[in-house]
C-alpha positions as CSV (number, residue, x, y, z in Angstrom):
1,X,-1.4,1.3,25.8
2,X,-3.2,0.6,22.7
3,X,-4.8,-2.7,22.7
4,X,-7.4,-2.4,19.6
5,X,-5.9,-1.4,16.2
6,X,-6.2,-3.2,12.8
7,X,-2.5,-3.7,11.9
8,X,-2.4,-3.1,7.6
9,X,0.4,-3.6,5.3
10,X,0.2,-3.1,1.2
11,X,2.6,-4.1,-1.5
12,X,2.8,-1.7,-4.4
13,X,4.3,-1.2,-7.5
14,X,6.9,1.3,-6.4
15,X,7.0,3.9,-3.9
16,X,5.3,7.1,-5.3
17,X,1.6,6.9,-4.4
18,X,1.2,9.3,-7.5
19,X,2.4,7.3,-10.2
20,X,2.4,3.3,-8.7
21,X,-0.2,1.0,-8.0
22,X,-1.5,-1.2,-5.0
23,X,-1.2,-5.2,-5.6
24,X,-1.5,-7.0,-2.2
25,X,-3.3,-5.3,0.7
26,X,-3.2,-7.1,4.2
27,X,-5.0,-6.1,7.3
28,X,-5.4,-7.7,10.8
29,X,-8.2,-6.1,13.3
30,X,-7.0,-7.0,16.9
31,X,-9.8,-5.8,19.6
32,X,-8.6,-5.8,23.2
33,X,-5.5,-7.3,22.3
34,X,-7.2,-10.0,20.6
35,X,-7.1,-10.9,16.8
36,X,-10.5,-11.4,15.5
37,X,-10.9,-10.6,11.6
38,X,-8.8,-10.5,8.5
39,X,-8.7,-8.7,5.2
40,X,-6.8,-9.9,2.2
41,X,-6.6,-9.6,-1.6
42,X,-4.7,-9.4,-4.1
43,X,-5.2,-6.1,-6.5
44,X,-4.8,-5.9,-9.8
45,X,-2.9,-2.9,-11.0
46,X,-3.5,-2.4,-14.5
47,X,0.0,-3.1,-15.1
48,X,2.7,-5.7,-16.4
49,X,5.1,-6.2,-12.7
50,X,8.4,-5.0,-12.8
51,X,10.8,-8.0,-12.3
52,X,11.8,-6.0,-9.1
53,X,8.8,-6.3,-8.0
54,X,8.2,-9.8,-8.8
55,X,11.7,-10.9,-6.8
56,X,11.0,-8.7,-3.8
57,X,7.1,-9.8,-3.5
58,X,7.1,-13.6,-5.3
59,X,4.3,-12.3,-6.4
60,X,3.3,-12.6,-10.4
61,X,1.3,-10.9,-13.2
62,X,-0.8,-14.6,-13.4
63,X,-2.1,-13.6,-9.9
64,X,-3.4,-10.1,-10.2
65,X,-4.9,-10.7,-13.8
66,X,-8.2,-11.7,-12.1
67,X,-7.7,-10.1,-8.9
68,X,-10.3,-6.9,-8.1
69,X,-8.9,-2.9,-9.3
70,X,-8.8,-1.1,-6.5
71,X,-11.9,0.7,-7.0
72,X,-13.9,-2.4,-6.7
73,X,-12.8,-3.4,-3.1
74,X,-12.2,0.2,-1.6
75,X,-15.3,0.5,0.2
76,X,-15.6,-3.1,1.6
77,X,-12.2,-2.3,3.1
78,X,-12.9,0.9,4.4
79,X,-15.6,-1.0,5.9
80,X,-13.0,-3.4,7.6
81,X,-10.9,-0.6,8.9
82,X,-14.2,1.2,10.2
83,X,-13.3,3.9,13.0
84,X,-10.1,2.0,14.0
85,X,-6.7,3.6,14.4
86,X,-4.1,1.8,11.8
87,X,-0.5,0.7,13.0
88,X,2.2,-0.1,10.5
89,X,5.9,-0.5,10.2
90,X,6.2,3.1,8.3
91,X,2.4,3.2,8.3
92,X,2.3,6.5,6.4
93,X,3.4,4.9,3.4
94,X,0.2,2.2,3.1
95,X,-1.8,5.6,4.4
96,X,-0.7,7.2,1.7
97,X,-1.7,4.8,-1.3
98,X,-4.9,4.3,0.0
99,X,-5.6,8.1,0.6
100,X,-4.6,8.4,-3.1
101,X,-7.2,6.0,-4.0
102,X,-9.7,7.2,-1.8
103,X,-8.9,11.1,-3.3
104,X,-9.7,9.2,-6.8
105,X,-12.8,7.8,-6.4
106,X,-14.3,10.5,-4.1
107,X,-13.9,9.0,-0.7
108,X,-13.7,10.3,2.6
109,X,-10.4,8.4,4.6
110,X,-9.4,10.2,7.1
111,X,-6.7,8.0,10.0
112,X,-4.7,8.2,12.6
113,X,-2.5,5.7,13.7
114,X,0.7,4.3,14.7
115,X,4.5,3.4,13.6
116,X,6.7,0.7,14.8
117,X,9.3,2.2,12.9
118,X,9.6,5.2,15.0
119,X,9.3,3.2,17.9
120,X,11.8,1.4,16.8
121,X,14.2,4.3,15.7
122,X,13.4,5.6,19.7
123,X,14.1,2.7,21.5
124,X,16.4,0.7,19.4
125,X,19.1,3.0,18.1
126,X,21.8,0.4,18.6
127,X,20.3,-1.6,16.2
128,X,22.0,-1.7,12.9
129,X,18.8,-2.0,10.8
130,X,15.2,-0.9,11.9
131,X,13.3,-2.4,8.8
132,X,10.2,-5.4,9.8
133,X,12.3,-8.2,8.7
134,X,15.4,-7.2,10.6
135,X,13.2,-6.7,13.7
136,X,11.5,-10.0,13.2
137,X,14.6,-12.1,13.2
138,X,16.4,-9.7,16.3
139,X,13.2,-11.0,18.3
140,X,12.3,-14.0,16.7
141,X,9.2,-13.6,15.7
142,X,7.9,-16.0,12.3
143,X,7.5,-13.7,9.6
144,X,7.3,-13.9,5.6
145,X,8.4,-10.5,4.4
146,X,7.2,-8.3,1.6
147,X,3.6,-10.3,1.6
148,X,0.9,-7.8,2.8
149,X,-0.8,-10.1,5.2
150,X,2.0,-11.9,6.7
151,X,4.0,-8.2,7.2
152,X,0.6,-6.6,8.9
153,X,0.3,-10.0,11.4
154,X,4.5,-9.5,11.9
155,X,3.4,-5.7,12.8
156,X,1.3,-6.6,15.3
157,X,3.6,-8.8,17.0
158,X,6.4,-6.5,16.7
159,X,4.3,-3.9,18.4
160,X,3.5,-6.0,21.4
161,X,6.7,-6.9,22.1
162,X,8.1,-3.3,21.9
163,X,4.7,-2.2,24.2
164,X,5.9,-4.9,26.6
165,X,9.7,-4.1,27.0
166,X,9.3,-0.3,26.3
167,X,5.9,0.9,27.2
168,X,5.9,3.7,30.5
169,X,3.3,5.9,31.0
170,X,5.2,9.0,31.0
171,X,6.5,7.8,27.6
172,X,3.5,7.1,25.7
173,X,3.5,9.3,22.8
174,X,4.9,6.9,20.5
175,X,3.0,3.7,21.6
176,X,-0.7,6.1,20.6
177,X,-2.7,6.5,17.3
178,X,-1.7,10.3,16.2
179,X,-3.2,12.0,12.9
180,X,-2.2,10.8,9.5
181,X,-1.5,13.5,6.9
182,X,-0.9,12.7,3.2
183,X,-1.9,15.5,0.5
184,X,-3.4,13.8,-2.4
185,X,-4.4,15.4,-5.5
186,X,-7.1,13.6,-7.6
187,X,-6.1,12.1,-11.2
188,X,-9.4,11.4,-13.2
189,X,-9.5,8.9,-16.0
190,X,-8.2,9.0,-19.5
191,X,-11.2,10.9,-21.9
192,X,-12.5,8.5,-24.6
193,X,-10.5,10.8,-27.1
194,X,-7.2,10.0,-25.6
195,X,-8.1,6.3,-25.5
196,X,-8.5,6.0,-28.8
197,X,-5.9,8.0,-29.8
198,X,-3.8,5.8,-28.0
199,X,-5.1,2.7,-29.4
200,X,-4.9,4.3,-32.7
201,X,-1.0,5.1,-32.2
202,X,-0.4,1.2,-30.8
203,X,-2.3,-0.3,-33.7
204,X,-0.4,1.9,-36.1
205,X,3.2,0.7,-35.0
206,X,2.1,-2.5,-33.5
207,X,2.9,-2.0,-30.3
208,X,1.9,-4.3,-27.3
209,X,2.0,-2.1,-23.5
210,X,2.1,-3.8,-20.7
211,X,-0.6,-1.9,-19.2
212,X,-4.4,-1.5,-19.7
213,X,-5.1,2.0,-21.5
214,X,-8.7,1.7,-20.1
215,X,-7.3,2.5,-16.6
216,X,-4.7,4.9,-17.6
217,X,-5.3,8.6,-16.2
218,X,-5.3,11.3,-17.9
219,X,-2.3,12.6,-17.0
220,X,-0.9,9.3,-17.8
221,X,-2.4,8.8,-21.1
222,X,-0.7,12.4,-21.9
223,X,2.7,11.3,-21.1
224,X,2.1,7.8,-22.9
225,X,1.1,9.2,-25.9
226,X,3.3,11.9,-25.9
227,X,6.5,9.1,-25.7
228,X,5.1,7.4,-28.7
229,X,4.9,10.1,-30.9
230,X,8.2,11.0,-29.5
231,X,9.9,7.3,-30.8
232,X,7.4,6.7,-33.8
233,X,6.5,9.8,-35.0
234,X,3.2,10.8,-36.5
C-alpha cells in the first residue's frame, strides 16, 4: 500500500476554483509511514470573508490581512509537495485550486493522488455520511474540522485506518495514487486602464469594496465595473 504521500487540505472562499480564493492551506509529508515535515499558512485572498465562511472556518479577515497572496508562497509549496503523490478527503477539490493558481502564474503542477472519500464511498456504504468529520468521530480519531492543517493530519489517519481494515492486494485500486485532471484556463490581471477606471467609479459614488482592485482579474474587474455602472450609472 501507499506508505509515502503528503496528505494536503485547503480552505477556500467557496467552491468554484474559477471565481474563489485559497485562505488556509495545510499539508503533512508522511515518508514510509512516518510523518516528518509540515506546511502551513494562512493566504490572504484579496477579499472581505463571507460570514459563511467565517462560521464554518473560525477563521477571520484580521488573520489573512497580513498573511502571503498566493502567488508569493506557490513555489515554496510546490517545493514541499516535490514529486510526492497527494491524498485528500475529495482530493480533487484542493487539486483543483492550486492547478488554478499554478495555470495563473505559469506553473507546471501536474499530480496524482489519492481519495479517502472514494474509499470511503467503496467500503463504507452503510454509513450514513462519508464527509472527514463524520468519519473521524465513527473511528475516533481527534480532529478539528474545516482548519486546513488539522483536516490534512485527520486525512492521514483516516487513510491508515481504512488501509488497515480494508487494504487486499487484489483490491488495490483505490488505496494507489492515480492521475489528477482539472482543466484550468488562465485569468490574467486587471490592465491599469480598468484599475483606474474602477477606482474612478468608487471615488465618484463613495463606495468602499471589500476586495482589493489591485488583485482583481480582468475578467473580474469587467464584471465589477460593469455592476457599478449598472446601480450608479455614469
Amino acid at each position: 500500500m501507499l506508505n509515502t504521500y503528503v496528505a494536503l487540505d485547503l480552505e477556500t472562499t467557496g467552491l468554484a476554483p474559477k471565481h474563489d480564493k485559497i485562505i488556509e492551506i495545510g499539508a503533512l509529508k508522511v515518508v514510509d509511514g512516518h510523518e516528518t515535515d509540515t506546511f502551513s499558512s494562512f493566504v490572504n485572498p484579496g477579499r472581505k470573508l463571507e460570514e459563511r465562511i467565517v462560521e464554518l472556518t473560525g477563521i477571520r479577515d484580521t488573520q489573512l490581512s497580513d498573511a502571503p497572496y498566493i502567488e508569493e508562497i506557490l513555489d515554496s509549496l510546490f517545493d514541499f509537495l516535490g514529486d510526492f503523490p497527494l491524498l485528500g478527503h475529495r482530493i480533487l477539490f484542493d487539486y483543483s485550486f492550486l492547478k488554478k493558481a499554478a495555470v495563473d502564474y505559469k506553473r507546471s503542477f501536474e499530480k496524482s493522488g489519492v481519495d479517502t472519500l472514494r474509499i470511503a464511498r467503496r467500503y463504507l456504504p452503510e454509513l450514513e455520511h462519508k464527509n472527514l468529520p463524520y468519519l473521524c468521530t465513527y473511528y475516533q480519531i481527534p480532529h478539528q474540522a474545516h482548519r486546513a492543517f488539522q483536516d490534512a493530519e485527520a486525512t492521514h489517519k483516516l487513510y491508515q485506518k481504512l488501509a488497515e481494515l480494508f487494504y487486499k492486494d487484489e483490491e488495490a485500486a483505490l488505496f494507489l495514487p492515480a492521475p489528477l485532471h482539472y482543466a484550468a484556463k488562465r485569468d490574467t490581471p486587471a490592465t491599469k486602464p480598468q484599475k483606474e477606471r474602477l477606482y474612478r467609479l468608487l471615488s465618484q459614488h463613495n463606495i468602499t469594496l471589500d476586495l482589493d482592485v489591485e488583485k482583481l482579474t480582468r475578467s473580474e474587474a469587467s464584471r465589477m465595473t460593469d455592476k457599478l455602472l449598472a446601480t450608479y450609472g455614469r
